[in-house]
N, C-alpha and C positions, 0 to 999 in steps of 0.2 A: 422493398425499402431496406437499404441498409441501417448498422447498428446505429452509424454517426447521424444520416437522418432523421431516425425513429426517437436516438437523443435529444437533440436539437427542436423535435416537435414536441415533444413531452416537455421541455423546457420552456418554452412558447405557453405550451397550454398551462404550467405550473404558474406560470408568470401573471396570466390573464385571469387566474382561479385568485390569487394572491390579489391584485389589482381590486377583483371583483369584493374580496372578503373585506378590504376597507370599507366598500360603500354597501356590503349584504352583510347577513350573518352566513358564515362559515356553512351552517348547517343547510341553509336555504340555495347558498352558491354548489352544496354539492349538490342535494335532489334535483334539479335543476340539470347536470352536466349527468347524473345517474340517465334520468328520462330521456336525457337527447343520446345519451350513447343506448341505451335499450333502442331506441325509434332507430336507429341505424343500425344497428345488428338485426333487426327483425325487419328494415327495408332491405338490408344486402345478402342476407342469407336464406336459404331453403328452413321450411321449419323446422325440419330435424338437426341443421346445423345451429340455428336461432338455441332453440332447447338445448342441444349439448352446451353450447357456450353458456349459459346463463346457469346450466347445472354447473359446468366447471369454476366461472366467479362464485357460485356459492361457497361449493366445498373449497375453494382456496379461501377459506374468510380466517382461517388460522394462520396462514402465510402475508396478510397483507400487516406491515410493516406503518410506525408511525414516523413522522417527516422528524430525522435526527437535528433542526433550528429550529426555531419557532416562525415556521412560513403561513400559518394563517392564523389570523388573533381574532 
């Protein structure tokens, strides 16, 4: 998948999380979208690959950045 597609999805999915946090709470639309992306990386990967990934979201938890407007209220 190129850069502009992988843009363009992530924009989609920001859109549908925004959508969603009108009618949920914020907190409940993310665990929710956390669980379905774990159930997919542990269906589409080997477990050692499942494990590396899930250690690397961890340690990246100082790098994750907050949304610079105010996209979920």
């Amino acid at each position: 998948m190129n850069d502009e597609k992988l843009q363009r999805l992530y924009s989609k999915f920001l859109e549908f999380a925004d959508h969603m946090s009108v009618e949920h709470r914020p907190m409940e639309v993310a665990a929710i979208m956390m669980a379905q992306a774990l159930t997919i990386y542990k269906s589409a990967l080997s477990e050692d690959e499942y494990n590396a990934i899930v250690d690397n979201i961890s340690n990246s938890r100082d790098k994750v950045k907050t949304f610079e407007k105010p996209v979920m209220q």
